[in-house]
N, C-alpha and C positions, 0 to 999 in steps of 0.2 A: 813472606818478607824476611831478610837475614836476618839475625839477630845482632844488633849494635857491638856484643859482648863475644866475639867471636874471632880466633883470630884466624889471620889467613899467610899461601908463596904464590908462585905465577905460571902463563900458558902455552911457552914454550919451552923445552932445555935445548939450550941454542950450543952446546959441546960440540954435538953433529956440524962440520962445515956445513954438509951440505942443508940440514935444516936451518942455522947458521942463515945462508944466500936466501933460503926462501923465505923466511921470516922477515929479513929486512928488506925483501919485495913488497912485503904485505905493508908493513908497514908505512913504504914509502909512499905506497899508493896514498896508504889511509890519511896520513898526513897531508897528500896535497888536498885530497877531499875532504877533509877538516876545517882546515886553515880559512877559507873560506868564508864556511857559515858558521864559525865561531862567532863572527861580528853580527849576522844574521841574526843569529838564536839568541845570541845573550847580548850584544853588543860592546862596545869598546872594552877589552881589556890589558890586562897587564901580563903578556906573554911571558918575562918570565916569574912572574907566581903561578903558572899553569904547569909549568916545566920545571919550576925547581933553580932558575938559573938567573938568580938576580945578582945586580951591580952590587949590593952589599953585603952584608952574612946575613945566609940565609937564618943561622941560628936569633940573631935581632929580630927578622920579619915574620918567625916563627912565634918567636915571645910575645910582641905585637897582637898577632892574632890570638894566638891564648889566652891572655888579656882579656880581648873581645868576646872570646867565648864567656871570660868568666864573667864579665859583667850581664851579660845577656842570659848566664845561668841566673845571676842572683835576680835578676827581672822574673826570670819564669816561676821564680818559686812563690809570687804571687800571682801570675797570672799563668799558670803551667798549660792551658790548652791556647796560648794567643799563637795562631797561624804565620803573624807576620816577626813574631820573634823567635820562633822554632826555625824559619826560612833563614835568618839571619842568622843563628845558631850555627843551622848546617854549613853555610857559605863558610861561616868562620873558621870553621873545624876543616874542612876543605882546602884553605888558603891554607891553614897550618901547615897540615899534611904537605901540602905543595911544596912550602918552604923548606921543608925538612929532603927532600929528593935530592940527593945530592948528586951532579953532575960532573965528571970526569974527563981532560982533555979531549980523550979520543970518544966519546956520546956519549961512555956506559953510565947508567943508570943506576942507582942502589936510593932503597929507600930505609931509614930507621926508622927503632923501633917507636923512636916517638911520635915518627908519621902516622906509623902504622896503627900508633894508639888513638891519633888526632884524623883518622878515617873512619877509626869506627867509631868513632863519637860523632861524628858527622853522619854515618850511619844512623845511629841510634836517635838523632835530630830530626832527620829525615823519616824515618818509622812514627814517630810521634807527629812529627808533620801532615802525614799522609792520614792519620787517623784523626786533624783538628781542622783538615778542609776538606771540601766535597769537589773542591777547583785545584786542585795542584798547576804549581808553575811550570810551565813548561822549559822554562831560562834556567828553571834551576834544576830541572829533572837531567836536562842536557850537560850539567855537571856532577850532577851526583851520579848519572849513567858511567861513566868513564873510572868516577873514583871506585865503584864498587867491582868494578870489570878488574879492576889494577889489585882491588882486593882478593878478588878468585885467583887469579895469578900468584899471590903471594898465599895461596890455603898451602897447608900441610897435608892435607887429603882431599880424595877424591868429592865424598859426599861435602864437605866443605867447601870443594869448591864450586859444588856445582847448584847449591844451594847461590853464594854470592853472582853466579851465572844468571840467574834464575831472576835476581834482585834486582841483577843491571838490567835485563830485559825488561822487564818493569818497568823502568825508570825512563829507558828508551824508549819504549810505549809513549810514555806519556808526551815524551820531548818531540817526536815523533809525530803524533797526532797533533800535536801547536802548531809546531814547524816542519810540514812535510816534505822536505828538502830531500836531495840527490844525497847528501852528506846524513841527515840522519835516517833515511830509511834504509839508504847502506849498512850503516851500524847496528839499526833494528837488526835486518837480514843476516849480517855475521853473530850477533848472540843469540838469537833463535835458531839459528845450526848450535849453535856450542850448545844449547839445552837440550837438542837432540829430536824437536819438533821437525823435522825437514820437512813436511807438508805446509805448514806455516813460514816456515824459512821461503821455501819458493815463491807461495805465494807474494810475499813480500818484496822480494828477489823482483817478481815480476811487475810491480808497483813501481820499485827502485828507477827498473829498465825506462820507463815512461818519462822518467825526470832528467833523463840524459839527453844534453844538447847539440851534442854532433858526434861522430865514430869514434872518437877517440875517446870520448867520456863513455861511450859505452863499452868501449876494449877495455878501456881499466875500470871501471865495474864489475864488470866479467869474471878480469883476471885477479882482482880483491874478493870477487865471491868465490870463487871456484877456488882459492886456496884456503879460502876460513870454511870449504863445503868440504874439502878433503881433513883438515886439520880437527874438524867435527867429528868426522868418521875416527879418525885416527884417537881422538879421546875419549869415544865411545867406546872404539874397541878395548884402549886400556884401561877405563873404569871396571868395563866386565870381569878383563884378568885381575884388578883388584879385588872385586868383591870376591870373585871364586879364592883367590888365594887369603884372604878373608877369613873364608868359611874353613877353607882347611887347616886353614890356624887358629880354631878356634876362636872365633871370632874375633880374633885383634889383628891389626893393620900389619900388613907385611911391609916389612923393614927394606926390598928386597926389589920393589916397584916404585917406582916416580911419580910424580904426577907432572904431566906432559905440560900441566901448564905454569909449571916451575920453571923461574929463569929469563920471561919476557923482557925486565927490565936491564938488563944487562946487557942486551941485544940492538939500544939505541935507541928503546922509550916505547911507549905506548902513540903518540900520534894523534891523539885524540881527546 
């Protein structure tokens, strides 16, 4: 499980035109297949606190929920393993973060730092969480799946981010298993490529396939896994060149290598 205290950058560098066009293929896909069984899995919400893109300042709906966290800290500090105020904890810290996404005429994406602080406190909600029930939610695994995904994305290294990789699949797991939908086993399928399990990736892949309801939902299944199955390879291969250029630098991080999953949000959002 990540660590709550961790920070993280993102999983494309979208500079490349041409990675650029393929990225916001991927995403466009993932988005329509989203959109969807949002309302499924969690039900009604408020599109823009998912997206960052509300009618008022964001920074107000930001403070609001901060707010919420903090009263719901000072709850826990009497009852610090209640289940159902750690779940509302998380939400809160979530909705922050959300608020704080700031959105740009033309889509791009940029998150601050105080999102990025109000993630991993939602993080860190969510680890305590999962350690004060035996039943996690799957409503809310289906949200914290996304925010800790957007957290790898924003690592500053490799092993950072492939740890918060690691997390979201987790979480997706669980969302997953509630709600076995076309929309969340998809998601399963592309974080268990990014973790580099591809035997399990397929497998899943092949569960995904089952849930598609005529040719065209399974074309863009297809072509949403087969770019997060190439985009996997491609980040495997560049962690290797990290870690060797790692070791030749004495073990400190080369200044000199990206991390490929630097940059998503800039690219017109996550989708998800």
């Amino acid at each position: 499980m990540a660590s709550g205290k961790q920070e993280h950058k993102m999983l494309f560098d979208l500079r490349s035109g041409r990675r650029r066009g393929m990225v916001k293929v991927v995403y466009g896909v993932l988005a329509v297949l989203m959109g969807a069984s949002l309302f499924l899995t969690v039900g009604p919400v408020n599109i823009g606190e998912i997206f960052g893109n509300n009618s008022g300042s964001s920074t107000d709906a930001a403070q609001i929920y901060e707010e919420q966290a903090e009263r719901l800290e000072v709850k826990l500090k009497k009852d610090p393993e209640n289940p159902e105020l750690l779940q509302s904890l998380t939400r809160a810290n979530i909705n922050a973060g959300n608020a704080g996404v700031k959105v740009e005429p033309n889509g791009a994406r940029s998150v601050t730092p105080e999102a990025v602080e109000s993630y991993q406190k939602a993080d860190q909600a969510w680890t305590e969480y999962l350690e004060a029930t035996d039943q996690p939610s799957a409503g809310l695994a289906q949200v914290v799946a996304p925010m800790l995904f957007q957290l790898a994305e924003l690592s500053s290294s490799y092993a950072e981010a492939e740890t918060r990789l690691e997390a979201a699949t987790e979480a997706q797991k669980i969302a997953a298993k509630g709600q076995p939908t076309l929309n969340s086993l998809a998601t399963l399928a592309r974080y268990t490529y990014l973790t580099g399990d591809f035997k399990l990736a397929d497998q899943v892949r092949a569960e995904t396939m089952k849930k598609a309801n005529s040719e065209s939902e399974r074309e863009a299944v297809e072509k949403f896994l087969d770019e997060a199955e190439k985009s996997a390879h491609a980040f495997a291969k560049s962690a290797k060149a990290a870690e060797k250029a790692e070791k030749a630098n004495g073990g400190k991080p080369s200044e000199t290598l990206e991390n490929p999953l630097n940059g998503g949000l800039t690219g017109g959002g996550l989708g998800e």
